[in-house]
LOZALUM-339426 format. One record per residue: chain; x, y, z of N, C-alpha, C, O, CB in turn. Coordinates in steps of 0.1 Angstrom, whole numbers. Glycine has a CB too. Layout:
  pavo   n.xx   n.yy   n.zz  ca.xx  ca.yy  ca.zz   c.xx   c.yy   c.zz   o.xx   o.yy   o.zz  cb.xx  cb.yy  cb.zz
     A      X      Y      Z      X      Y      Z      X      Y      Z      X      Y      Z      X      Y      Z
...
***
This chain:
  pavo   n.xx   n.yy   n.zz  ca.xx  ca.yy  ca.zz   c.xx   c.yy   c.zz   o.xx   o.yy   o.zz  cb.xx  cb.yy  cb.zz
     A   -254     -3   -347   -249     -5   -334   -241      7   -330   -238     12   -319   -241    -17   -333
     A   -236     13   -343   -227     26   -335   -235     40   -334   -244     45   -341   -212     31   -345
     A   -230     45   -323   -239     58   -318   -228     67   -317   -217     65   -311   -249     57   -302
     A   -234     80   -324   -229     93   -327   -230    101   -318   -242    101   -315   -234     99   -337
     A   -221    109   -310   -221    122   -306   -217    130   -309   -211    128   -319   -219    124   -298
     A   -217    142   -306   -208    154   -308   -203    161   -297   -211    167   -290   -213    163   -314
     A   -190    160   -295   -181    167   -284   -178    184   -284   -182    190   -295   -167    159   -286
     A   -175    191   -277   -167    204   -274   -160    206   -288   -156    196   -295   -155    203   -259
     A   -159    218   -292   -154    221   -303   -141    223   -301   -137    227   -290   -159    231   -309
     A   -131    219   -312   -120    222   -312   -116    229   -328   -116    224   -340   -113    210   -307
     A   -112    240   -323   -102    256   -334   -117    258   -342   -117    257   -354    -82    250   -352
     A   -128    259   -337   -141    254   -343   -147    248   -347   -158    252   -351   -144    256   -348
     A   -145    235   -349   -150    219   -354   -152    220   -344   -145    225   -335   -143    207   -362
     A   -169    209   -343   -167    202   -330   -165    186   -334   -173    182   -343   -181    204   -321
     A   -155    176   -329   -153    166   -334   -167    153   -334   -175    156   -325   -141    163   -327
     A   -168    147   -338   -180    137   -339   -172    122   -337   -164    116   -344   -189    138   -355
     A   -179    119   -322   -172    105   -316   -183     97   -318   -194    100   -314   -167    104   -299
     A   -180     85   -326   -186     73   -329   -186     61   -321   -176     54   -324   -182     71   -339
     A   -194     57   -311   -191     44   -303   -193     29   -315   -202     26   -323   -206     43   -288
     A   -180     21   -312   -180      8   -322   -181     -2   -314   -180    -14   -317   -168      6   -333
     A   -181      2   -303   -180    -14   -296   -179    -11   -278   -177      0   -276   -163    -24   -302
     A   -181    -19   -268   -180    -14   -255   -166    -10   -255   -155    -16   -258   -185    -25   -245
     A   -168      1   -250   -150      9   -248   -144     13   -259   -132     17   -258   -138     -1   -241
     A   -149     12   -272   -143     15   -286   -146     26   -293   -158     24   -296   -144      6   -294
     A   -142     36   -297   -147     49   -297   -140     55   -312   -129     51   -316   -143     59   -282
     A   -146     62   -318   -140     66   -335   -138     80   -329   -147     83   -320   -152     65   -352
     A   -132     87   -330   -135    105   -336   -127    111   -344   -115    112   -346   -134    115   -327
     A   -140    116   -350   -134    121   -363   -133    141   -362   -141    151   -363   -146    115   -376
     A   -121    139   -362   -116    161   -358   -107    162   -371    -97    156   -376   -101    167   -337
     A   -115    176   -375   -102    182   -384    -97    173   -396    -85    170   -398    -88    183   -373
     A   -105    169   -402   -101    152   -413    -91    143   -407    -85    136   -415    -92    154   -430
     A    -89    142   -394    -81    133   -385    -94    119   -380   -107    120   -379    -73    144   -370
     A    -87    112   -378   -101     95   -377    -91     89   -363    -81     83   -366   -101     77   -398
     A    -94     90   -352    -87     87   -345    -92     71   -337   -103     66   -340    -85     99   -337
     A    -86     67   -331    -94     55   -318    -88     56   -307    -76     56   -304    -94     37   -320
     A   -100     56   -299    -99     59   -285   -105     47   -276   -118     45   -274   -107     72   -283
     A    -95     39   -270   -106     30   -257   -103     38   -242    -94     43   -235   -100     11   -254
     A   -123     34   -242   -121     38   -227   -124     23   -217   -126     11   -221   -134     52   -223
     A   -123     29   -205   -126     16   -192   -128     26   -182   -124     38   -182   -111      3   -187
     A   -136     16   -173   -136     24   -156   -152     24   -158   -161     23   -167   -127     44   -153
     A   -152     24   -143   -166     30   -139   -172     43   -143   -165     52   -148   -166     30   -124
     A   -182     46   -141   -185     63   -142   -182     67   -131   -183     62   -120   -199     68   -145
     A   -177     81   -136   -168     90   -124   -160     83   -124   -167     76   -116   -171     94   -111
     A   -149     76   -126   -136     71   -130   -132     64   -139   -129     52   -139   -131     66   -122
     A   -133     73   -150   -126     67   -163   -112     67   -166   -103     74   -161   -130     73   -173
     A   -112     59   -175    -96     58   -182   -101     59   -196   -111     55   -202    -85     41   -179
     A    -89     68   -202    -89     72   -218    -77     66   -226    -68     71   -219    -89     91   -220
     A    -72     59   -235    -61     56   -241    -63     56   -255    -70     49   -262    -55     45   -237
     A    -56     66   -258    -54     74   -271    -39     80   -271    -32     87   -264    -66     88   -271
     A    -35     73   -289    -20     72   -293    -11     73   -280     -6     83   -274    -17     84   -303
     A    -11     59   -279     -1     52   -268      1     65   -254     12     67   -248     17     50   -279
     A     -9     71   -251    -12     79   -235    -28     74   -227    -38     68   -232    -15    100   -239
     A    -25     77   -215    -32     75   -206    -36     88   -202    -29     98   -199    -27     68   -198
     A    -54     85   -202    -57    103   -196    -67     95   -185    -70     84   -188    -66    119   -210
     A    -72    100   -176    -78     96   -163    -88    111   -164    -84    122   -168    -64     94   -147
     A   -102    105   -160   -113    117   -158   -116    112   -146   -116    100   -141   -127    120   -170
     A   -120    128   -138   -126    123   -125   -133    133   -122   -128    145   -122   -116    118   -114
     A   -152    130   -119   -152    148   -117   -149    150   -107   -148    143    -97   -164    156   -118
     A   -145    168   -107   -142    175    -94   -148    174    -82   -141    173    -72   -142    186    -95
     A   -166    173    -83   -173    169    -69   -171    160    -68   -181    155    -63   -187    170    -66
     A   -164    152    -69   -163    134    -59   -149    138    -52   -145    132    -43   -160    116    -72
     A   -144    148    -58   -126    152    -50   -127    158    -32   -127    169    -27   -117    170    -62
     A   -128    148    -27   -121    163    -14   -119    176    -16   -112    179    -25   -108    163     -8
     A   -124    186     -7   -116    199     -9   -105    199    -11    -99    207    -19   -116    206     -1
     A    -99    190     -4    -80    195     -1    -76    180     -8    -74    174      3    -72    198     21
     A    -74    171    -18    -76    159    -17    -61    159    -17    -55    149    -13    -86    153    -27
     A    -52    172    -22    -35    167    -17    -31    165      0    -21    159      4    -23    181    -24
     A    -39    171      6    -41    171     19    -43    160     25    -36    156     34    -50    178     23
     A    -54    154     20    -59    141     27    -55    128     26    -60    118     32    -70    140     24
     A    -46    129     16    -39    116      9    -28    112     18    -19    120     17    -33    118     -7
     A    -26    101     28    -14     95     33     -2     93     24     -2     89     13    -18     83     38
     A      8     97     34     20     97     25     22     78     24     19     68     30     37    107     34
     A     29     81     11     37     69      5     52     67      9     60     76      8     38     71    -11
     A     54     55     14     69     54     16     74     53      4     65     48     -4     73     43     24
     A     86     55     -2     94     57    -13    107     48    -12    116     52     -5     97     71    -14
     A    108     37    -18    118     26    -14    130     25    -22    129     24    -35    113     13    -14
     A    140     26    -16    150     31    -23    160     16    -24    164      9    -14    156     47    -15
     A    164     13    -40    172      2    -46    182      2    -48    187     13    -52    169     -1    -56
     A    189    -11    -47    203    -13    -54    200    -12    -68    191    -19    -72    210    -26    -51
     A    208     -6    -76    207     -2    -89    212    -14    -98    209    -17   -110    215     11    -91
     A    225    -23    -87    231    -32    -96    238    -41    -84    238    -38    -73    242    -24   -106
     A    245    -54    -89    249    -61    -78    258    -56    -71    269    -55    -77    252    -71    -79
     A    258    -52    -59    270    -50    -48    268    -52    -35    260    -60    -31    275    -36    -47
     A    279    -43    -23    281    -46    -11    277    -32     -1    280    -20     -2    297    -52    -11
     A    271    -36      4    267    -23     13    280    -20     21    285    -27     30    252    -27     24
     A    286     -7     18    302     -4     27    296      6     42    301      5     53    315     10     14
     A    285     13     40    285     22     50    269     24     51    263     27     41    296     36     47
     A    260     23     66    247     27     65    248     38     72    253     37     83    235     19     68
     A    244     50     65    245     63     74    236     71     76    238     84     76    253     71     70
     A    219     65     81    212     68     84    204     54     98    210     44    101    207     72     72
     A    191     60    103    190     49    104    169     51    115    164     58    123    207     42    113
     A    166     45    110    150     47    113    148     57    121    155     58    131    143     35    120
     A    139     66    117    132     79    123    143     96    119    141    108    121    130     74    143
     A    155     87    112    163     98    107    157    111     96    150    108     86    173     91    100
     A    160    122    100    151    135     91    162    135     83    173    136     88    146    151     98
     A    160    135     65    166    133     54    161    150     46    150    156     47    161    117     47
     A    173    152     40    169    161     30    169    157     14    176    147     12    178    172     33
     A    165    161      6    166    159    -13    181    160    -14    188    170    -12    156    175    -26
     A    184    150    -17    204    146    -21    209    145     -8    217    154     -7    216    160    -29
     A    209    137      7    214    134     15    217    120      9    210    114      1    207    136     25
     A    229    116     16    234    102      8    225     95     23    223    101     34    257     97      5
     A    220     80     18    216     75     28    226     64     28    231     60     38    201     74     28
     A    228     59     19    239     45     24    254     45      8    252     52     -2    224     23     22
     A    260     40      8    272     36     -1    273     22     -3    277     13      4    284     40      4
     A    270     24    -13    276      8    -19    286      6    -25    293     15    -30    270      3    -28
     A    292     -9    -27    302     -7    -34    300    -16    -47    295    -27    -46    314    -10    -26
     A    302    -13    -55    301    -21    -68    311    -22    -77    314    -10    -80    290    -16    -75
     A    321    -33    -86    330    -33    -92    340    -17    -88    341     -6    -95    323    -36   -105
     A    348    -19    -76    356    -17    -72    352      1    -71    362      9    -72    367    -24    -80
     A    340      4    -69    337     17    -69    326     24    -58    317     18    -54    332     18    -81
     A    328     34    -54    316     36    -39    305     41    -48    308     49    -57    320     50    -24
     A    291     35    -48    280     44    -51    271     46    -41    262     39    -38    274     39    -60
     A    273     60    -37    262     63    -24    247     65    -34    245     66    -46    267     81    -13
     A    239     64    -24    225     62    -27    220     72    -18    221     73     -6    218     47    -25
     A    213     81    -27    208     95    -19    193     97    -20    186     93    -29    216    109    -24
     A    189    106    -10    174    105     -9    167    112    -22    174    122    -19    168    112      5
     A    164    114    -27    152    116    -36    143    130    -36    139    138    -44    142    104    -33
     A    141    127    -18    129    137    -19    131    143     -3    141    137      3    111    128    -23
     A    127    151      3    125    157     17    119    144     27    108    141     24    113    171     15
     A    123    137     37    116    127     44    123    123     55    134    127     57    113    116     38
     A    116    113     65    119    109     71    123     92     68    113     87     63    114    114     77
     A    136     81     71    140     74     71    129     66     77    128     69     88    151     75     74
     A    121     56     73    110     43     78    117     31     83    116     25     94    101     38     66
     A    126     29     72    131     15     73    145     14     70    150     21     61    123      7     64
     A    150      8     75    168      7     69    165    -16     64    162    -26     70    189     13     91
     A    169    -11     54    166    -31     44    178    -38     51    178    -47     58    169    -32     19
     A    190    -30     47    204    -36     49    214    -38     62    211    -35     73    212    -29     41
     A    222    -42     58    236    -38     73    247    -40     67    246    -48     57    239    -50     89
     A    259    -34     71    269    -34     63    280    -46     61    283    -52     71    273    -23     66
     A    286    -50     47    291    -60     47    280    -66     40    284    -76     34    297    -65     58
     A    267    -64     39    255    -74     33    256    -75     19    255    -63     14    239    -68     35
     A    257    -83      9    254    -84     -7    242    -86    -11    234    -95     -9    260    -95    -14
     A    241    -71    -20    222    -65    -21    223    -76    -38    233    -83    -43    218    -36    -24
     A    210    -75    -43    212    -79    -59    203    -63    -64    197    -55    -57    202    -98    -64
     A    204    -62    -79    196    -54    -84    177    -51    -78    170    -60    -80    199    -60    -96
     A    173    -42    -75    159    -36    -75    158    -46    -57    151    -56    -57    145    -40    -93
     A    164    -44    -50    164    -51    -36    166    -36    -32    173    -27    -35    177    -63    -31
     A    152    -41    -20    148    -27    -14    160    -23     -1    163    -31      8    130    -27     -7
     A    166    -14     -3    180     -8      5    170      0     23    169     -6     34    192     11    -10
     A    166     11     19    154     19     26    150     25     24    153     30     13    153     23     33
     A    137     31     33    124     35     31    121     48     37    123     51     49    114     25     36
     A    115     57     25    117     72     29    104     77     26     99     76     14    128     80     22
     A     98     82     35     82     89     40     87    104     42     97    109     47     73     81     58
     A     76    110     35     76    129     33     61    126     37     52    117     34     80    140     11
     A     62    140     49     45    139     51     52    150     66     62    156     67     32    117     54
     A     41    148     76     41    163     82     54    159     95     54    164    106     22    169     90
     A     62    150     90     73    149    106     87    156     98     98    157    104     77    127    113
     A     84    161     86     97    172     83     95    182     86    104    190     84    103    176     72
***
């Protein structure tokens, strides 16, 4: 049942991958015996080998520009821990820079502002002030894409 290939050489060995089962794979490099599962369709695979994730995709199925073509992600920004929202100092359609505080919280008797992350514009404001957030409660929402 198991079927032998031989892969791309590596430091001159070429390693020899043994299929043991659907998605179960041996290779043997360098007197090393490794296992490898894969999953996915063809033209989008998944590889997991010693506790990583590797993703194949060929290049002709990519867009030319495929960082180009991809819609931005809003990026939602959390209360880290239980507190009180003291001050919102942004507020929808606001242009943010990487370390602009967007709001302050207060938490055991301390201010923790919460600052942007990344280059964007403000989407969403979650809170109002005086509000009690809990942990991973979305505060607001910050989009990078062509309005900076």
């Amino acid at each position: 049942m198991a079927t032998v290939e031989r892969a791309a050489a590596v430091n001159g060995e070429p390693p020899t991958v043994t299929r043991l089962g659907a998605g179960l794979y041996r290779v043997d490099c360098e007197g090393r015996r490794e296992i490898v599962y894969v999953a996915g369709a063809p033209g989008d695979r998944w590889a997991f080998w010693n506790g990583r994730v590797f993703r194949s995709r060929p290049e002709a199925r990519r867009p030319p520009n495929a960082r180009a073509m991809r819609r931005p992600v809003p990026e939602a920004l959390t209360a880290p821990m239980p507190a009180t929202v003291l001050r919102v100092l942004v507020e929808p359609g606001s242009a943010v820079k990487k370390g602009d505080t967007i709001l302050i919280l207060e938490a055991m008797k301390m201010e923790l502002p919460i600052r942007a992350s990344r280059d964007g514009v403000v989407t969403s404001v979650r809170c109002r002030e005086g509000q009690l957030v809990q942990p991973e409660t979305v505060l607001a929402e910050i989009i990078s894409g062509v309005w900076t």
